[in-house]
N, C-alpha and C positions, 0 to 999 in steps of 0.2 A: 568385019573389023575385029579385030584379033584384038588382046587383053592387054597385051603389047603398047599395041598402036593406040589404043582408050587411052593406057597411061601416061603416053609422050604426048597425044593430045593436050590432058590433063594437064602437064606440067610446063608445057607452053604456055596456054591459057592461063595459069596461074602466072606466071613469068610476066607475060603481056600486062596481067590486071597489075602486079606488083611495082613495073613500070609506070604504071597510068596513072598510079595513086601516086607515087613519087614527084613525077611531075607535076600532078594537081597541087600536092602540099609544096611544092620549088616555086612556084608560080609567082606569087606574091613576091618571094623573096627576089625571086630574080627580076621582077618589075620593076620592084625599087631600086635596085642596082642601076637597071638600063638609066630608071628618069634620072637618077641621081648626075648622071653624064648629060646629060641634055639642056637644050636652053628653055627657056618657059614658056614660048612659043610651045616649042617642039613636044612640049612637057602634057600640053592641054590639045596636040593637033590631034582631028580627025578627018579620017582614020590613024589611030596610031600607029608611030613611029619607029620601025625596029634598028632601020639599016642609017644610021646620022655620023655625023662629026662627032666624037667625044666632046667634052669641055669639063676643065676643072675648075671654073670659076664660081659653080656653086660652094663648094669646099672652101676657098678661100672669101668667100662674103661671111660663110659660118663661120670662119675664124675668125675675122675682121671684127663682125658684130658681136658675137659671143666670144665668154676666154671658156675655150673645147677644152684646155686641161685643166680650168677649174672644175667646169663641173663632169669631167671622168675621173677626176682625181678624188672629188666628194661621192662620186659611184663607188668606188675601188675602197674607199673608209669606210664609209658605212655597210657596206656590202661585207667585205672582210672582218673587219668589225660585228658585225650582229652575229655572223655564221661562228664565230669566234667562241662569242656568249653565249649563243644556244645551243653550241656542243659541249660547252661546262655546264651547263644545266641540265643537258636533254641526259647528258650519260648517267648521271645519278639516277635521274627520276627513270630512268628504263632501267639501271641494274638494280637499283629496290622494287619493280614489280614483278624482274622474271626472278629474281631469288629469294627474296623475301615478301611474294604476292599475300595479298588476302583474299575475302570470298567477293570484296567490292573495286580489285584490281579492274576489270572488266568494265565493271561501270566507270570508274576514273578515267578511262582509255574512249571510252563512248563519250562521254561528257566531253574530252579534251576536242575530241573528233569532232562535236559538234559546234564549237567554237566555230568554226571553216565557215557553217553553213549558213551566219550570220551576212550580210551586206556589211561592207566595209562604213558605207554610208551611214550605216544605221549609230555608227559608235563616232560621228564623226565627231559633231557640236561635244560631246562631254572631253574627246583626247585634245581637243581643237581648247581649248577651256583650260585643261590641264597646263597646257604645255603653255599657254599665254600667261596662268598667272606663276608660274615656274622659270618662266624667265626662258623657255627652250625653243621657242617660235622662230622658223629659221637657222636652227642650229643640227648638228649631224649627230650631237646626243641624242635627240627628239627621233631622229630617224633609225638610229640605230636602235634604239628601246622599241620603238615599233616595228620592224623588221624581226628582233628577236621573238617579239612575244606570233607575232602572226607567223610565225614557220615554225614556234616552238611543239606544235601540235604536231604535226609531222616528223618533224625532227624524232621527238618520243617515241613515235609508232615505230619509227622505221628502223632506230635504235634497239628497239623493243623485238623488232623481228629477229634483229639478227645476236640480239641476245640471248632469243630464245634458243637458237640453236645448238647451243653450247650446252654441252651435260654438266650438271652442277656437280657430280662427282670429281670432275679437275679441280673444281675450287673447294671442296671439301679434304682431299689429297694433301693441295696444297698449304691449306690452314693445318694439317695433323704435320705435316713437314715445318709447322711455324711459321708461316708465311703471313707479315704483318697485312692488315687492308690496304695500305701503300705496295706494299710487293707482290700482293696479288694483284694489282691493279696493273702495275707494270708491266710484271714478270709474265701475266697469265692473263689476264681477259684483255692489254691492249695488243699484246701479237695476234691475237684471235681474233679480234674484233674492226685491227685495220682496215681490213677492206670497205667495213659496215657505215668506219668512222670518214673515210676518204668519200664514199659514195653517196653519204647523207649532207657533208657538208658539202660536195659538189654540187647537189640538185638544189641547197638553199643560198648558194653561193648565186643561184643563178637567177633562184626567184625574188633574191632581193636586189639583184643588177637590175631586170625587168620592170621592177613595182614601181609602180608610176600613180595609182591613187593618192598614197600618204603625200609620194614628194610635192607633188600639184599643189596640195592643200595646206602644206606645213612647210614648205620653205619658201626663199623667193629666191633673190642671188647671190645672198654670202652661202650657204647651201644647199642652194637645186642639185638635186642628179640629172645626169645624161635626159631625163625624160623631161625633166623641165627645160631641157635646151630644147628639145622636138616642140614641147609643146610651143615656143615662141611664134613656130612660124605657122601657127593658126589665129587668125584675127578677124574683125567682123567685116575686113574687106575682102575678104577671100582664103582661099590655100594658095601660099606658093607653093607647087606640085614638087617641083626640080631642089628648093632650098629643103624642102620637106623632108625629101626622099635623101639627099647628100646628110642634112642632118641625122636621119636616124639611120644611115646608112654608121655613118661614124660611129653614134651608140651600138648599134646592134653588133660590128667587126669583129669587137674585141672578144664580148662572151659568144660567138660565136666560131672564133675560132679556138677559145678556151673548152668548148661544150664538144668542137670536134675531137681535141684531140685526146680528152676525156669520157668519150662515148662509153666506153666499154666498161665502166668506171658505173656513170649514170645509171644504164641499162640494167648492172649486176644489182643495184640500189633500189631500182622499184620494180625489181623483179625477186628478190631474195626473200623465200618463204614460200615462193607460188607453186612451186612444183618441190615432193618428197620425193 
């Protein structure tokens, strides 16, 4: 076999595994899909069911029972809202450590990063406490302070990356040419930095559509998100499979198709820094 022929091998073979993996991670998503159309019977038969009848009357029980543009619309506030706040925060706290770092900048960024590695559980009873005697229990204030502070750590890093890349001689330049800290801000690190600033708050835009811990525990129905609608149709008589899969089919559509067509967006975001 010729060097050739090894290498077309090769690139098959990779081709086929890069298939197989796709498929394995589609799976789930597209199960939900299928049960979402099914009846509950059909939802629970064995052998499962590929080849049925559509039906949308799971969809319409979910609306019936739940208001679906209540709580996507308290997704979309809080979610937009916190991404909002912790890119006025996050950008400060990254342009004061790549321009004006100290010798304990490194450590501030390690500390910050270890926040993550806490259980969300673990901070429940004291935020659960706060937010009761605050008056914020069920409200999308509650939600959005918490949303901002748990992405605010990434948020920084990722910031942080892509501040680095910029040579501080342009803004050195630009300060000898008199350029106030507002005009530099404008004029010079946010052209530069767009990409940084679109890719960070995309990827927290999306982890706080998703976050389904806090909302479980901190709202009920004047502000559930989307995950508190999923979670309804869990109780101690069972899963409905079919109501299940239609609701979170509904949740998951929307940042779904916002994540697709923002991919390239994403990908530049937690990939920027990895390769010189």
């Amino acid at each position: 076999m010729t060097q050739l022929q090894i290498n077309m091998a090769v690139q098959v073979l990779r081709t086929m595994l890069a298939w197989a993996t796709a498929l394995l991670l589609f799976f789930p998503l597209g199960w939900l899909v299928l049960t979402a159309f099914k009846t509950e019977l059909q939802a629970i038969s064995v052998p499962p069911l590929f080849f049925f009848k559509p039906t949308l009357e799971n969809f319409s029980i979910v609306q019936e029972r739940s208001d679906y543009m209540l709580y996507a619309q308290n997704s979309l506030i809080t979610s937009v809202a916190s991404t909002a706040l912790g890119l006025a925060l996050a950008f400060p706290a990254a342009y004061s450590m790549v321009f004006f770092s100290g010798k304990h900048t490194k450590d501030i960024l390690m500390w910050m990063l270890s926040t993550k590695m806490m259980p969300a559980v673990g901070a429940l009873v004291p935020i659960y406490v706060i937010a009761q005697v605050s008056g914020l229990l069920d409200s999308r204030t509650a939600l959005i302070i918490i949303f901002t502070l748990s992405n605010l750590p990434i948020m920084v890093w990722m910031l942080y990356s892509h501040l680095k890349e910029i040579p501080g001689e342009i803004l050195e330049a630009s300060r000898m040419d008199g350029a106030t800290l507002w005009q530099e801000f404008r004029l010079v690190l946010l052209p530069l930095t767009m990409g940084g600033l679109a890719s960070t708050g995309l990827l927290c835009l999306v982890l706080s559509w998703n976050e389904a811990f806090w909302s479980l525990n901190l709202t009920a129905a004047k502000a559930g998100t989307l995950a508190a609608l999923i979670a309804q149709y869990s109780s101690p008589e069972g899963l409905f499979w079919a109501k299940l899969s239609a609701a979170s089919f509904m949740a998951i559509g929307p940042i779904v198709v916002f994540g697709w067509f923002s991919q390239k967006q994403l990908v530049q975001g937690l990939t920027f820094g990895a390769v010189k």
